[in-house]
N, C-alpha and C positions, 0 to 999 in steps of 0.2 A: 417440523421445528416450531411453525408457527401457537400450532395447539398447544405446545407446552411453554412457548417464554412468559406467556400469564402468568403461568403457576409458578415457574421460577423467583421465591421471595429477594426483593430490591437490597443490593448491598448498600448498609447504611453510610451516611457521610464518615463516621469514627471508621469504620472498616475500613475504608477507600482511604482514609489517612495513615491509618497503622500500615498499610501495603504500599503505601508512599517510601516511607520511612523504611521498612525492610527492605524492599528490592533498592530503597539507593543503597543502603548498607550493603548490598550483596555485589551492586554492580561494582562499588569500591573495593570493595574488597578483590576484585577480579582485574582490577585496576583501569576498571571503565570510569571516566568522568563528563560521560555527553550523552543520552539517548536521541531518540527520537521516537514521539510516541503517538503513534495515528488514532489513539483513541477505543472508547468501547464501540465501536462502529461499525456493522454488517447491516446486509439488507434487509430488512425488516424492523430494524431495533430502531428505538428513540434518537432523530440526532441530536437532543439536547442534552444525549449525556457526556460529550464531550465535553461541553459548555460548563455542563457542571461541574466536572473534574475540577475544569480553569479554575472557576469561582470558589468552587468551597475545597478543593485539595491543593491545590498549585498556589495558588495565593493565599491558602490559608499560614500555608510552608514556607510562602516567600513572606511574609508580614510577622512570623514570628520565629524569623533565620533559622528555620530548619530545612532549606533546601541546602544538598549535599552535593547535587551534580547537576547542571546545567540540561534545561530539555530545550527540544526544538519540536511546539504541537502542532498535528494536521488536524481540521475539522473536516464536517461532513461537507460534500461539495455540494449538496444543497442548500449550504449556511455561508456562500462564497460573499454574498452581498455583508452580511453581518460582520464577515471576519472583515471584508475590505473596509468598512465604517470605523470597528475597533481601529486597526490598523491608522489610520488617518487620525484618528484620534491620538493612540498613546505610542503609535512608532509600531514597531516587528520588536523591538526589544522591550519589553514589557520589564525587566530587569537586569541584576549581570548574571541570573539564572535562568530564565525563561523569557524562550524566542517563539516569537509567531509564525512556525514557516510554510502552510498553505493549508490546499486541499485535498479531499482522500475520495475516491470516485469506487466502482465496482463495474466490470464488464463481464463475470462467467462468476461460476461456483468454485466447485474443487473438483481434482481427479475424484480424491478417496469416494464422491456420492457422485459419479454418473456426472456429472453437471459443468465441469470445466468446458468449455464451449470449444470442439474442434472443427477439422474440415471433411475428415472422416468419422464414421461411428465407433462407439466403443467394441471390442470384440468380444465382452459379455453382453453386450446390447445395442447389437445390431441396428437397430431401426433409435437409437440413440445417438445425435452428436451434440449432448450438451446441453447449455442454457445460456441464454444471455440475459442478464441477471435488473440489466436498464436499458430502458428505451432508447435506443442509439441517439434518433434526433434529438430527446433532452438531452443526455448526457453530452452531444457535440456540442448546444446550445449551452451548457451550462460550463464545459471548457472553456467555449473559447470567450466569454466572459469572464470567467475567472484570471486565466491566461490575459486578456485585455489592462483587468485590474491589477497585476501586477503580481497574481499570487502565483506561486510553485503548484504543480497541480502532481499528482500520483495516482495513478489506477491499476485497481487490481486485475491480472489478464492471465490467468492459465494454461487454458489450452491452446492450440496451436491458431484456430483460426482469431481468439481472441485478442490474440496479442497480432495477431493481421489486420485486425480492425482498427485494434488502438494506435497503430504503427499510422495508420490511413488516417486516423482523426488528426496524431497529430501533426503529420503533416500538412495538413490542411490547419492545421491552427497557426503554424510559421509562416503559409503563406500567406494565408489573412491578416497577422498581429505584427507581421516583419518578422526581421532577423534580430536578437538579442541573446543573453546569456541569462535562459529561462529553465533549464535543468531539468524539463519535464521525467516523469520515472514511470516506468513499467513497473507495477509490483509483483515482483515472483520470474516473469518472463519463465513458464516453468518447460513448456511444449513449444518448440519453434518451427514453423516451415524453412523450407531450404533456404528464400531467399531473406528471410527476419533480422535476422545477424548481423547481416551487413546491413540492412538498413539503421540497425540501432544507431551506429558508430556514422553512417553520413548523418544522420538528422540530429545526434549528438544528446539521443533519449536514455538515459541513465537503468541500465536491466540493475533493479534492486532484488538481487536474487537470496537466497536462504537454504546452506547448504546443509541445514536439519533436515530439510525436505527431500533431499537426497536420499538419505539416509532414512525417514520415515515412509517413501513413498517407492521406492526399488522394486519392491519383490509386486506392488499393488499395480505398476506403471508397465509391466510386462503382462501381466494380465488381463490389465485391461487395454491394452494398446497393442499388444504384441510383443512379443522378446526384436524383430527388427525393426518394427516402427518408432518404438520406447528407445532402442538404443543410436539411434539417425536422429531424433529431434526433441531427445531429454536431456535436459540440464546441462545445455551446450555453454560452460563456464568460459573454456578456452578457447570455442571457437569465438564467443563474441569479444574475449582479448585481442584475438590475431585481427579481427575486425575494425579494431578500434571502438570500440564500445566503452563506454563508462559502467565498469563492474563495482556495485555496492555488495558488499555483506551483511545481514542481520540474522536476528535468531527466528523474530515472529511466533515465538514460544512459548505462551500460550497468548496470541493476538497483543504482543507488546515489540518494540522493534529496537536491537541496541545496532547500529550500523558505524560498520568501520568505512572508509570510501578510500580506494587503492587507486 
């Protein structure tokens, strides 16, 4: 991926505005009035292009009332200190369209490429169990700073043993920061260990799951995982309900996120 995002020519600011403008027309049209959008941000890509969005899309939208639906943005979590400055500065509400609401982290890849990070190997690849995508100690250290400062933090966790790790950080982030109503999120929580589930619901970590990926990843999650291991610890919706877990829905389709929270 890396040899080619070079080559991939930069979508311009007018671009990035017109795609403003259609998708809120579409989400209204669907009768969505809220996103939440974490941004053009994966491993390797720029994190200032969040930033830019804000500055030249989002405020350009909000300065000349053409914002239609209310967002709530996440930045890179390596950009936690910047967001907490803004923050202190002009408030989390930046307008009555546009909310500040945290950070966006990464801990594994995807199933579809081998790289969702589990505790077993994949069954097309053996001697394969995944990636972990950031240096755990940064990323704990850049948690539970973030988490200090007051921000919402989100990470993305696939596979099974990733979302075991993240589950571990961030308990170790409550015990360090105290007890508050901090809403930390697993992003996807796609692959769970037997005990994952209930842990969601005691530490009161929000599974922001996406039930397109059901639907896109079924026939690829048997294959690569197994038809019983796929079907014991994929897209356990209902068991993290009976859990007590805080179940989000979004689309995440194509890396944009509209979330209902039930």
């Amino acid at each position: 991926m890396k040899l080619l995002i070079a080559s991939i020519p930069e979508v311009s600011v007018d671009e990035r505005k017109e795609a403003l403008l259609r998708a809120s027309n579409l989400a209204l049209a669907r009768g969505v009035t809220t996103v939440v959008d974490v941004g053009r941000y994966f491993p390797g890509a720029s994190v200032e292009l969040s930033w830019e969005d804000l500055s030249d899309v989002y405020r350009w939208a909000d300065s000349t009332r053409q914002m239609k639906i209310r967002v709530c943005l996440f930045f890179p979590i390596e950009t936690w200190s910047r967001l907490k400055g803004l923050i202190r500065e002009s408030g989390r509400k930046l307008s009555d369209w546009i909310f500040l609401g945290g950070v966006k982290a990464f801990s594994d890849g995807s199933l579809g490429s081998n790289s969702a990070l589990f505790h077993e190997p994949y069954t097309d690849e053996p001697h394969n169990y995944g990636l972990q995508v950031t240096d755990f100690e940064t990323l704990s250290n850049m948690t539970l700073d973030s988490d200090r400062s007051g921000l919402q933090v989100a990470i993305h966790a696939i596979g099974d043993r990733a979302n075991h790790l993240i589950l571990d950080l961030y308990e170790s982030v409550i015990s360090a920061n105290g007890v508050r109503d901090r809403r930390l999120r697993i992003e996807h929580a796609q692959h769970l260990a037997a005990a994952s589930a209930k842990r969601f619901g005691r530490l009161g970590v929000i599974a922001s799951v996406q039930p397109d990926h059901l639907l896109d990843d079924a026939d690829s999650a048997a294959k690569k995982l197994g038809i019983e291991r796929a079907n014991r610890g994929s897209y356990l919706f209902k068991t993290l309900l009976s859990q007590n877990a805080e179940l989000s829905f979004g689309s995440d389709w194509p890396v944009r996120k509209t979330f209902f929270h039930y």
